[in-house]
mmCIF file of the C-alpha atoms, coordinates in Angstrom:
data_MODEL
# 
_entry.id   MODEL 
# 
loop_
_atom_site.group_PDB 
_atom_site.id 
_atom_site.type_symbol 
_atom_site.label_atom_id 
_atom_site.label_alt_id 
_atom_site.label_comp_id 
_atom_site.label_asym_id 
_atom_site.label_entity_id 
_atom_site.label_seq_id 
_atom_site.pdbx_PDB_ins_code 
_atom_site.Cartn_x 
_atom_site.Cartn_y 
_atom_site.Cartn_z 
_atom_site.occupancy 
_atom_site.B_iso_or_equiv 
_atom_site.pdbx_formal_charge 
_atom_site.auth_seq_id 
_atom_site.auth_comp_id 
_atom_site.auth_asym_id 
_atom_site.auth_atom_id 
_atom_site.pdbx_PDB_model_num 
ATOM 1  C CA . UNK A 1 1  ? -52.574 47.071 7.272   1.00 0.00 ? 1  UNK A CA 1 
ATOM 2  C CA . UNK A 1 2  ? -50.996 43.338 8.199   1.00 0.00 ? 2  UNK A CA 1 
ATOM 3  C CA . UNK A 1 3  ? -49.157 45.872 11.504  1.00 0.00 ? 3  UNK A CA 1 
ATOM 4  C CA . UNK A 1 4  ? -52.463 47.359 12.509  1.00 0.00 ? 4  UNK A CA 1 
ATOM 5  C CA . UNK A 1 5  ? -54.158 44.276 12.569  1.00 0.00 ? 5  UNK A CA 1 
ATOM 6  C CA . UNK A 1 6  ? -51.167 42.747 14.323  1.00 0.00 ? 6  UNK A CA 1 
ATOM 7  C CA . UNK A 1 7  ? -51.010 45.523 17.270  1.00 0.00 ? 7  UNK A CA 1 
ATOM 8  C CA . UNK A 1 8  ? -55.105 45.124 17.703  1.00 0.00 ? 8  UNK A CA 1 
ATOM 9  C CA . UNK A 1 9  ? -54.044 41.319 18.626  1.00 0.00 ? 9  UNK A CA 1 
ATOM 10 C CA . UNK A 1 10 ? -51.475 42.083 20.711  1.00 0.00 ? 10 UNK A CA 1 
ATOM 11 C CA . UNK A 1 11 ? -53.662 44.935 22.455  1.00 0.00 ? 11 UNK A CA 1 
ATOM 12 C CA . UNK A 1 12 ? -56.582 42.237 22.847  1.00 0.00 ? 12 UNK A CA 1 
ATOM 13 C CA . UNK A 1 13 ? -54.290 39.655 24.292  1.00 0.00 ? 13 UNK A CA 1 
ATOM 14 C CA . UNK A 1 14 ? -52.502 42.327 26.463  1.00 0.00 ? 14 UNK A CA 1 
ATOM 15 C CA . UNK A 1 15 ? -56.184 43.502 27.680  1.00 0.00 ? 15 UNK A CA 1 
ATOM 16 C CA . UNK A 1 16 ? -56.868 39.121 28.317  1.00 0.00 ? 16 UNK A CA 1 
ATOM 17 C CA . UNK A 1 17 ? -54.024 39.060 30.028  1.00 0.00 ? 17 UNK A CA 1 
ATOM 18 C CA . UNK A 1 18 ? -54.519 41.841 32.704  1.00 0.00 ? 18 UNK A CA 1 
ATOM 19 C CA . UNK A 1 19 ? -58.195 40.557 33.136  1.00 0.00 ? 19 UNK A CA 1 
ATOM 20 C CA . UNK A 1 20 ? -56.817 37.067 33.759  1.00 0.00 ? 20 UNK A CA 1 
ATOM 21 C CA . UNK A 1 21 ? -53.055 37.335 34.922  1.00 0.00 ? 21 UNK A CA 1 
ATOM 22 C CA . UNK A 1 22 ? -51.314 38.989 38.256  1.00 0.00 ? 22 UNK A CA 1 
ATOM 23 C CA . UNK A 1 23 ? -50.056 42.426 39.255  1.00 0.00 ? 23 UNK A CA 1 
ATOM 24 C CA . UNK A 1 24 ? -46.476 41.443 37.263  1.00 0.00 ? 24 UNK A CA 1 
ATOM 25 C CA . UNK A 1 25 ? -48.964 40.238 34.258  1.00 0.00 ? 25 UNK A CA 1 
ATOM 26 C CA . UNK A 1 26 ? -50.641 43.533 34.357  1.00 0.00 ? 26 UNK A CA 1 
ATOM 27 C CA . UNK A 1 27 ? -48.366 45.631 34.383  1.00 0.00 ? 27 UNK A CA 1 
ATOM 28 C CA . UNK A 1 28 ? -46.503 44.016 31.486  1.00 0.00 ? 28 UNK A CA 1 
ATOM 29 C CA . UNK A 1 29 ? -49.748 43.964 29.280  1.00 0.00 ? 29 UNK A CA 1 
ATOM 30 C CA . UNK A 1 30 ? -50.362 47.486 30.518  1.00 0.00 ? 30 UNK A CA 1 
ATOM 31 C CA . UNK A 1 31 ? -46.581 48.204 29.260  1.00 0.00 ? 31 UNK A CA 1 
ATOM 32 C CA . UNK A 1 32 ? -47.494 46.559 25.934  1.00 0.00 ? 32 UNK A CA 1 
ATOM 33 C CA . UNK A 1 33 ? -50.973 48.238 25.147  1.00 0.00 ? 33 UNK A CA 1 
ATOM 34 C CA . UNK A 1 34 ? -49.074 52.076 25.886  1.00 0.00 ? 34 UNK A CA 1 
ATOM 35 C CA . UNK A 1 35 ? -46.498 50.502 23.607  1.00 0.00 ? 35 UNK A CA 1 
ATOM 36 C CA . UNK A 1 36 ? -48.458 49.429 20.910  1.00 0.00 ? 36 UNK A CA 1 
ATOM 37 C CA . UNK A 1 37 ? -51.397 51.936 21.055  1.00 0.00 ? 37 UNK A CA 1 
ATOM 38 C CA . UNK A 1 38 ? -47.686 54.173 20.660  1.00 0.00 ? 38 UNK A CA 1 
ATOM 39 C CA . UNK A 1 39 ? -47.081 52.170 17.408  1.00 0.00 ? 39 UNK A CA 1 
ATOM 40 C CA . UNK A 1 40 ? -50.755 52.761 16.433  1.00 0.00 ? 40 UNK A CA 1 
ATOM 41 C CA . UNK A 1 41 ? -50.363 56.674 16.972  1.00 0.00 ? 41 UNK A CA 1 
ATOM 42 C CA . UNK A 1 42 ? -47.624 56.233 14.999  1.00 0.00 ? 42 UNK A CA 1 
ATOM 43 C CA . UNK A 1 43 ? -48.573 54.817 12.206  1.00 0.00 ? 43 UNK A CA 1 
ATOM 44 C CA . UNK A 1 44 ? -51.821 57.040 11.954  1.00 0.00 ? 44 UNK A CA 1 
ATOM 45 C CA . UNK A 1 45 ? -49.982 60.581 12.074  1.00 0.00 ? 45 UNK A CA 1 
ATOM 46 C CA . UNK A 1 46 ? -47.495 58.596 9.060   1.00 0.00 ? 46 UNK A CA 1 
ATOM 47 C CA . UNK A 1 47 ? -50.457 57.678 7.045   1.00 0.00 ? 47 UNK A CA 1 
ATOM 48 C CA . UNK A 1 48 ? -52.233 61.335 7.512   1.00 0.00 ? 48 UNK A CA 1 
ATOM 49 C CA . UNK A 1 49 ? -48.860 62.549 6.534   1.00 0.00 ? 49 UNK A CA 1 
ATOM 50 C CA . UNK A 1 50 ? -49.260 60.634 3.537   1.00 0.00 ? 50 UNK A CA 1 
ATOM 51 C CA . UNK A 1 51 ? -52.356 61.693 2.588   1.00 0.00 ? 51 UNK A CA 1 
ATOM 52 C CA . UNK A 1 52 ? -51.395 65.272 2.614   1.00 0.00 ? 52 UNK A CA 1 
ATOM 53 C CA . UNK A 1 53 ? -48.489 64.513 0.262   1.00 0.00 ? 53 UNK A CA 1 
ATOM 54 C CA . UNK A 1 54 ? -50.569 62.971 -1.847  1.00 0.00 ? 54 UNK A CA 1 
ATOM 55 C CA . UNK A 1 55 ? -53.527 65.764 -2.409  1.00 0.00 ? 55 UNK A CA 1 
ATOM 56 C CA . UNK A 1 56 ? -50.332 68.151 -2.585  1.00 0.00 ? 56 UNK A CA 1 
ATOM 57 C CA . UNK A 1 57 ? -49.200 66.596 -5.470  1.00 0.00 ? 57 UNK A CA 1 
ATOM 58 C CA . UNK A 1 58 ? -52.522 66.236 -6.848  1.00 0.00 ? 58 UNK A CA 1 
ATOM 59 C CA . UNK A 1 59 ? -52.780 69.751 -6.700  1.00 0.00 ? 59 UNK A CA 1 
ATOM 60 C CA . UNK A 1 60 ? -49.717 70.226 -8.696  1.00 0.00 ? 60 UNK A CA 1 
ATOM 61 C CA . UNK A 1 61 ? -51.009 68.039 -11.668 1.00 0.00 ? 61 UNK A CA 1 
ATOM 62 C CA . UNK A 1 62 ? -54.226 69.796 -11.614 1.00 0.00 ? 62 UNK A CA 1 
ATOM 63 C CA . UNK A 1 63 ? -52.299 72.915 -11.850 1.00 0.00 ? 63 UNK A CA 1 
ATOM 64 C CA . UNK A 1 64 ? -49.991 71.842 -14.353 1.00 0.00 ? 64 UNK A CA 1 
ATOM 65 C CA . UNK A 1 65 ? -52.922 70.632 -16.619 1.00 0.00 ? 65 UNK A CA 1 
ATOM 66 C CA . UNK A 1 66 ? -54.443 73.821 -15.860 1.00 0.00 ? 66 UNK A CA 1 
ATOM 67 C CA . UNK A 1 67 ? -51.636 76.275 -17.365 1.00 0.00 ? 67 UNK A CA 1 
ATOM 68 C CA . UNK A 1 68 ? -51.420 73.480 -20.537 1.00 0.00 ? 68 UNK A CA 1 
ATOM 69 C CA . UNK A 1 69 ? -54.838 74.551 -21.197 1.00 0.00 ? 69 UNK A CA 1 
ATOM 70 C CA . UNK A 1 70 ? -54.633 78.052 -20.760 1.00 0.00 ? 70 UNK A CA 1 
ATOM 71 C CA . UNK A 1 71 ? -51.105 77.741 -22.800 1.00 0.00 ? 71 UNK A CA 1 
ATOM 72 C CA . UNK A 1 72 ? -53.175 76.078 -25.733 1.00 0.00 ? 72 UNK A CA 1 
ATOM 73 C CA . UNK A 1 73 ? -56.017 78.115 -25.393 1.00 0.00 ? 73 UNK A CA 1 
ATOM 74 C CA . UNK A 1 74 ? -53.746 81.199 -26.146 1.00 0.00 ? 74 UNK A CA 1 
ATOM 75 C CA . UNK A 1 75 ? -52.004 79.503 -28.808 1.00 0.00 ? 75 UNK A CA 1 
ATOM 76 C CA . UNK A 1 76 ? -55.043 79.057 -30.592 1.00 0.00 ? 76 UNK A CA 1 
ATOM 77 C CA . UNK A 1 77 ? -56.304 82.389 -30.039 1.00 0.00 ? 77 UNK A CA 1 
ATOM 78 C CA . UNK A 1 78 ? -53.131 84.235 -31.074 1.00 0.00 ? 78 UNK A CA 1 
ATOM 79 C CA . UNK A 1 79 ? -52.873 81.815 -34.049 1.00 0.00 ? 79 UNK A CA 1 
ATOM 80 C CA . UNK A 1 80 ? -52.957 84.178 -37.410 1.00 0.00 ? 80 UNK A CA 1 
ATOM 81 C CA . UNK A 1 81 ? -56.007 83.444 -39.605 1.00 0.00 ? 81 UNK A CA 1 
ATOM 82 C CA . UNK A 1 82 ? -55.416 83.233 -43.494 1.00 0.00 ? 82 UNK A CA 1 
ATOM 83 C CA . UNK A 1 83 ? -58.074 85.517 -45.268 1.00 0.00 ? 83 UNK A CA 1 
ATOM 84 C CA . UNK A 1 84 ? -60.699 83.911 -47.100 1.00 0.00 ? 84 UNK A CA 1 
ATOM 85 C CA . UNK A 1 85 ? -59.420 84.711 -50.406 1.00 0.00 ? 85 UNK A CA 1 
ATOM 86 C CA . UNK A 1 86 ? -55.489 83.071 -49.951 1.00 0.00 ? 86 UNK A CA 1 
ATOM 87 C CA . UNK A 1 87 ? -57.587 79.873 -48.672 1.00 0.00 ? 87 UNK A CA 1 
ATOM 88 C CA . UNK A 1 88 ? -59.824 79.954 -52.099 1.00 0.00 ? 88 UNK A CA 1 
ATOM 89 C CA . UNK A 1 89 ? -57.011 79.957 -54.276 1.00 0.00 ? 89 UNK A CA 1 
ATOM 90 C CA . UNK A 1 90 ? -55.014 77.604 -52.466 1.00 0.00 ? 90 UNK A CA 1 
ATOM 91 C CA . UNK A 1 91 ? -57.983 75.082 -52.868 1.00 0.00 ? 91 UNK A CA 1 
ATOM 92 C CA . UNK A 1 92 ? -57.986 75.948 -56.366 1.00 0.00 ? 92 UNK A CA 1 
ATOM 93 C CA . UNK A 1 93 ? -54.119 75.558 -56.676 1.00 0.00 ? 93 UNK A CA 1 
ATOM 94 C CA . UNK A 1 94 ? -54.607 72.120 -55.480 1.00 0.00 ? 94 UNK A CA 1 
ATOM 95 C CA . UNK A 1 95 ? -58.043 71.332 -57.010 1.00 0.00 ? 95 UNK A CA 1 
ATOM 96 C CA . UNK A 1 96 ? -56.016 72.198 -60.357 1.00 0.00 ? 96 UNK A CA 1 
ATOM 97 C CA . UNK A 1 97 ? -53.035 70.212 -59.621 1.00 0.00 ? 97 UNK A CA 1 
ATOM 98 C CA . UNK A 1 98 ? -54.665 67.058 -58.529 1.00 0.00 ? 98 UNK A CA 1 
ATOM 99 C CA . UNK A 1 99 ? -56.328 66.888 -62.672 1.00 0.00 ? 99 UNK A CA 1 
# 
């Protein structure tokens, strides 16, 4: 951010100095401004870039979380349930042991 706002100075001085300076003074400021609004290109297509790599790997923790849950979801569906009767004695084992 500190580099944008640095090239828009040296853009507004380069425009001051072509409104107020000589054909040697303009072309140098007009030199600078297709130099920095260069820079500026620059460092727009390098943030967009950016961007992009960021929502791509977004997108691969949303689908990573995504197969977790369908991975536990199938766990718990597959997962064997004890008939009613093993779970009644087992309570009673344990009721029984606890006295």
């Amino acid at each position: 951010m500190k580099k944008i706002i640095a090239l828009s100075a040296l853009l507004a001085l380069g425009a001051l100095g072509m409104a107020c300076g000589d054909s040697a003074a303009n072309n140098t400021a007009a030199n600078v401004n297709k130099n920095a609004n260069a820079a500026l290109s620059n460092a727009n297509a390098a943030l967009t870039n950016a961007a992009s790599q960021v929502n791509a790997a977004a997108n691969q923790v949303a689908n990573a979380a995504s197969q977790v849950n369908a991975a536990s979801s199938n766990a718990m569906a597959n997962k064997p349930v004890a008939p009613a009767s093993n779970v009644a004695a087992n309570a009673n084992a344990n009721a029984n042991a606890k006295h």
